[in-house]
N, C-alpha and C positions, 0 to 999 in steps of 0.2 A: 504494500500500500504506500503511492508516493504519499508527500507532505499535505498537500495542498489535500488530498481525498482524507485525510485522517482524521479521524473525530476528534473535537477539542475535550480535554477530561472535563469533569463536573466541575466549576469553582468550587470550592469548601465552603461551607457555613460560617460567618462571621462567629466568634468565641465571643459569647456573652459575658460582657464586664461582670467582676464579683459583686459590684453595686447593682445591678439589675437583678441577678439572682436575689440578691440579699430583698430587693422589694419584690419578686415573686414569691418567695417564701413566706414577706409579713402579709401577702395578700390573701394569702393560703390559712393564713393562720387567724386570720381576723375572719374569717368567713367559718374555721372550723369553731373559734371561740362562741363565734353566733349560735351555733346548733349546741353548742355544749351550752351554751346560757339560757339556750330554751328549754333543752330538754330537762335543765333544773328549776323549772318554774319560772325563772327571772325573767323580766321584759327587757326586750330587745328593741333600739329603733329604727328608724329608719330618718337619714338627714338629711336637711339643703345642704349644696356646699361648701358655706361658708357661715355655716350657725356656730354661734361659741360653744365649741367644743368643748372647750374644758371643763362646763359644767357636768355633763354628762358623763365625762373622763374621770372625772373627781368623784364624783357619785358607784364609779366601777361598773356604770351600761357599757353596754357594746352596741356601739352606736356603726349604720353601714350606709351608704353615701348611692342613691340610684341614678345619681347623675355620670358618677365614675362609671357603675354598671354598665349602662347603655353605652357611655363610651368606649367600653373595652368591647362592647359586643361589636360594635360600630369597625373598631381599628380590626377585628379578628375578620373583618368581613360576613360577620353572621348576621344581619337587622335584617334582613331581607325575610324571613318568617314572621317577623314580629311587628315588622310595618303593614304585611299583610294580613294580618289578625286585625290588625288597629283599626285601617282606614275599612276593611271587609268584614269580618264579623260584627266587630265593634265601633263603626260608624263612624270611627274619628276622622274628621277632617284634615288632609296634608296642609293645612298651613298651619297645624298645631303643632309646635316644637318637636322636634323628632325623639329627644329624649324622652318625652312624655309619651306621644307614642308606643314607643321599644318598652317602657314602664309598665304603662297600664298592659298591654300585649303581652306582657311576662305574666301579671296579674294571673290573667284568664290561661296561659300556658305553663306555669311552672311545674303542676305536678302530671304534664300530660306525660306519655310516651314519645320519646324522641326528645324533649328538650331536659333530662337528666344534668346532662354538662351545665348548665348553668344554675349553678348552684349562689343561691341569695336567700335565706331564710329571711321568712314575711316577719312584717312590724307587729307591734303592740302598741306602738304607739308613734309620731312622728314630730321631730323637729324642725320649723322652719323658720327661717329669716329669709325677708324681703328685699337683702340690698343686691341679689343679683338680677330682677326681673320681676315683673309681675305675671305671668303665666310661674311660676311656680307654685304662686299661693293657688290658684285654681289648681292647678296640678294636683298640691297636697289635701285642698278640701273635697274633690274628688274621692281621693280614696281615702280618707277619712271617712266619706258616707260609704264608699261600697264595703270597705273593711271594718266599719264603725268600732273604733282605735279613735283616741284622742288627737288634737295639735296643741304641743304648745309654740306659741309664737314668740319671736323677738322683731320686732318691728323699727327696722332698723332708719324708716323717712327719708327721704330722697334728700338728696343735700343741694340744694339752690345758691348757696352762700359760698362763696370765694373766699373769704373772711375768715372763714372758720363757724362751728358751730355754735347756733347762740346760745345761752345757758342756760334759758328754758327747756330748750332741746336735750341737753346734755341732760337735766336732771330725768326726763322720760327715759332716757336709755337708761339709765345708770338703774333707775326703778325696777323696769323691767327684768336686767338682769338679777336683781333681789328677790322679785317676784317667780322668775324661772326656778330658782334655786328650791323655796318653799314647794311651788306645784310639784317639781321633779321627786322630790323626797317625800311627797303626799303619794303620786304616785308609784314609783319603786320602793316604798316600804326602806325605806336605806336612809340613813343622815349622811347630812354633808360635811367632813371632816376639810376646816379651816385648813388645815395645817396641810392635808391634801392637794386641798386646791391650790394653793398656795404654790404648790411642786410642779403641777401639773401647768400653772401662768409660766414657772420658770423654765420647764425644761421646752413648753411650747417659744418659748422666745429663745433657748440655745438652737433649737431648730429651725426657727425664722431665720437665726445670725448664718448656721450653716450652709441655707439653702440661699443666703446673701453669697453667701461666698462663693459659693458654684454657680451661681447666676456669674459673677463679677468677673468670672474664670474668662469668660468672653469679651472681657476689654482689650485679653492680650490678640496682639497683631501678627500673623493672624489667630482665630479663635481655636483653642485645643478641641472644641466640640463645633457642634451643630447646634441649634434649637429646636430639629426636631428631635434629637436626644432629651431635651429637657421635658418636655411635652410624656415621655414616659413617667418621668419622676413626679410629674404635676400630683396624680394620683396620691403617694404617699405622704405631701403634706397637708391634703385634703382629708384622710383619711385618718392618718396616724398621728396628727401634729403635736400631741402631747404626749407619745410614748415617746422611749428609748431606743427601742428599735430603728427609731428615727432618725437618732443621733448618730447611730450605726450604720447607716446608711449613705444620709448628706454628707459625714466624712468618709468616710471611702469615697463617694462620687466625687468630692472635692479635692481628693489625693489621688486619683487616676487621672482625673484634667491635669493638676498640675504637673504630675509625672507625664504627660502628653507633652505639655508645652515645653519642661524641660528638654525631652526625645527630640521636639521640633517635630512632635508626630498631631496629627487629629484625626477625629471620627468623620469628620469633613473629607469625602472620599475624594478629593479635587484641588483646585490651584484655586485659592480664598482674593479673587479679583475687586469682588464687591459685597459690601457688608449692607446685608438688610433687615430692615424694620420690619416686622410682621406685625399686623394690627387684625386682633380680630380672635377667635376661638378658633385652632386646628380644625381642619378638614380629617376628622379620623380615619374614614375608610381610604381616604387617599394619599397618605402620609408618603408613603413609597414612590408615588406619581411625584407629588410635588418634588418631594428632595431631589429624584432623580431629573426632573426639567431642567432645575434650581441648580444642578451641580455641573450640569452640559454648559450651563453659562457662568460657571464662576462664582455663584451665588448665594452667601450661604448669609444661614438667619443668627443673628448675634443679641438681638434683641428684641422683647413681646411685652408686653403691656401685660398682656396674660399670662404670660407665666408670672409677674410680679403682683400678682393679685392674692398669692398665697404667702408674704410677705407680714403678716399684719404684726405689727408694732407695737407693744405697751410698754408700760410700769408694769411689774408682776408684785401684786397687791393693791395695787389701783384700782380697784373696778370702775370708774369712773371714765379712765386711759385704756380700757380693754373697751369699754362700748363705746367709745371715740373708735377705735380701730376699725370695730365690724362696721361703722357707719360709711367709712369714709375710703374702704380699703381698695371697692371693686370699681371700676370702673364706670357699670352701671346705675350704680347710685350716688355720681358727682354731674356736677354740670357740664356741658358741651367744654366751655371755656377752659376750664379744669383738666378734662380727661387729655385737650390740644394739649397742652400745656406740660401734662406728666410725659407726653407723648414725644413733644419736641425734644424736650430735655432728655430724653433717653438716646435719641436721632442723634444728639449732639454728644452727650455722652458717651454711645461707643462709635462713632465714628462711622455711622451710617450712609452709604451714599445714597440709596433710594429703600424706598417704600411699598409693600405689598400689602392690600386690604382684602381679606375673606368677607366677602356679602353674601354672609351667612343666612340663607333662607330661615332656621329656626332663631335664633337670636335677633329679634325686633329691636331691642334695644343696641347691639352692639352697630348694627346696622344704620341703624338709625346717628348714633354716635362716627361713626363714619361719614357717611353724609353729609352731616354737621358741620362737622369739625373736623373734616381733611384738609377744608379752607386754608384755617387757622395755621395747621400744620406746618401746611410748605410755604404758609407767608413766613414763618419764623426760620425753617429750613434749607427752603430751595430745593429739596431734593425730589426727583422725579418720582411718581405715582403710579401704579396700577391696582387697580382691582378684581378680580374674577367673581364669580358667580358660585355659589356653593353650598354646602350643611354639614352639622358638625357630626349626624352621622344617615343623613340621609342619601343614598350613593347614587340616587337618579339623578340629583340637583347637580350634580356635576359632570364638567362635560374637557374631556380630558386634552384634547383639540382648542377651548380656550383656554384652558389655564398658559398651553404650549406656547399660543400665539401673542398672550401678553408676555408673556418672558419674554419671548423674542422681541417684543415691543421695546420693551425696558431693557434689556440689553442693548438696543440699538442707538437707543436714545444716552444713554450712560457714552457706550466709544465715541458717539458721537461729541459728546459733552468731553471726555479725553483727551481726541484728537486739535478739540478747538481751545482747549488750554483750561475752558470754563469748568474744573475739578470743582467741588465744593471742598 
């Protein structure tokens, strides 16, 4: 057999970092804890993304996140059952959030035949805050009624004030989370040990500092990672933010970058040409597509507004500075001018040449903040724009032919901007 007729071997399988493993293990273990908490009688819940954890951490629920859920079924390429349960047996309309979809869809499938693998032991009861969106609170008053299971709420109010929050405001937060603390220990039969809590504000902010530092791993020139690397990890600060396990993890991940940058090596499987801004929630199912257009042109992501939404900041023993955080952390719950603003400065911060915008069919509001406030943006930046079309796990919304042609858009426009000196 000449050269040229000779079949090329397989590539090998990329070797899964010890930091990845280490978060598929706590994923594994947080899902077996759930079934082990039920089956001893104890309530288990179900949370929004970004509800104050730590009370419920403190209290020792095993609280489980159905927004990660659907996105992990989303990136495995499985939604495709569970959207057709939705919109076809279950009536749901596609312009309702895909996660909520894949959610309620699981509802009515989890103990059928055939969907065994997805394993999510049902609530007792469910946790929610409002500072990501408003279709979540329908989401969770929904099954509220069809699993009649309690909500307790943290209402976290839209923040309109550039200023800061007024102090009328601050005292409703700060209430409520007093308030949480009583209802949660009414219902779990369990007190809430001060001293507990306490542990759980600190070790959650060792793991905010960590996942700082892995975030910031991406200032170096070029970046030891990708961001769609990070977009894995999102998960475990969402999840885990007050365990240990945690801790065990964001440093390992934060000592692999750095021993990357050291090597002169990255997970950036390419020549790092140009550094881009991603704005928006990952396209799950199409992570692979993206990175790989993204990587034909040089282009890798250094920085996300979203990934830095699991960041949230206090005093530990403050509770006053912890319901400041959850108000003000995500994006969705600040004003147009605000979210430009955290946006540019990141642009400017790691040295961004252009800009990529996910218009994201399920997220109204992130969308919407796009829109906006892309204006804003490139008045402060200058740096060139694209958008595509998309869902964070809806995989018809995406059309694999656009996303191609605006990279090559913005690629063209960037050498072009090269050639004529005009760099930012």
């Amino acid at each position: 057999m000449n050269a040229t007729s000779e079949q090329k071997a397989p590539r090998p399988a990329p070797e899964i970092p010890l930091s990845k493993q280490m978060a598929n293990q706590q994923s594994a273990d947080l899902i077996r804890a759930a079934k082990q908490a039920k089956a001893r009688g104890e309530k288990i819940a179900w949370a929004s993304a970004v509800f104050p954890q730590e009370i419920p951490e403190a209290l020792g629920m095993v609280v489980l996140y159905p927004e990660s859920f659907s996105a992990g079924v989303a990136a495995r390429k499985k939604a495709g059952p569970f959207l057709e349960e939705a919109e076809g047996t279950l009536g749901y309309s596609q312009d309702i959030c895909s996660y909520i979809r894949i959610n309620f869809a699981f509802g009515a499938l989890h103990d059928k035949e055939g969907f065994e693998e997805f394993e999510f032991p049902m609530p007792d009861c469910l946790l929610l805050c409002n500072n990501s969106c408003g279709q979540v609170m329908k989401w969770f008053e929904n099954l509220s009624e069809q699993l009649d299971i309690p909500i307790f709420f943290f209402d976290a109010v839209y923040n309109y004030d550039e200023d800061g929050i007024p102090d009328y405001r601050m005292r409703y937060l700060t209430d409520q989370l007093k308030q949480l603390m009583i209802d949660l220990e009414a219902f779990t039969g369990k007190k809430l040990d001060q001293e507990r809590f306490l542990d759980v504000q600190k070790r959650s902010q060792i793991n905010r500092e960590l996942f700082q530092q892995v975030v910031e791993k991406s200032l170096y020139k070029p970046s030891p990672a990708t961001g769609f690397d990070l977009y894995n990890y999102i998960s475990v600060m969402i999840t885990c933010r007050g365990k240990s396990s945690t801790t065990q993890i964001m440093t390992q991940l934060r000592d692999e970058m750095e021993a990357r940058h050291q090597a002169g090596t990255s997970s950036f499987r390419g020549e790092e040409r140009h550094r881009t801004y991603w704005s928006g929630i990952a396209c799950w199912p199409y992570l692979s597509h993206n990175m790989r257009t993204m990587k034909r042109s040089g282009m890798n992501i250094v920085a996300s507004g979203y990934v830095r939404s699991w960041m949230l900041e206090y005093e530990p023993g403050d509770l006053a500075s912890m319901a400041r955080a959850y108000a003000v952390s995500v994006a969705a719950n600040i004003s147009v001018p605000e979210y430009a603003q955290r946006s540019a400065d990141m642009i400017r911060e790691y040295g961004c040449d252009n800009m990529i915008c996910h218009n994201n069919r399920s997220c109204k509001i992130s969308a919407y903040n796009l829109d906006c406030g892309r204006h804003l943006i490139l008045e402060q930046t200058g740096v060139p724009c694209v958008s595509f079309d998309g869902d964070q796990s809806d995989y018809r919304v995406y059309s694999e032919a656009q996303f191609e042609t605006r990279i090559q858009g913005l690629e063209e426009i960037l050498e072009g901007k090269e050639e004529s000196g005009h760099v930012e």
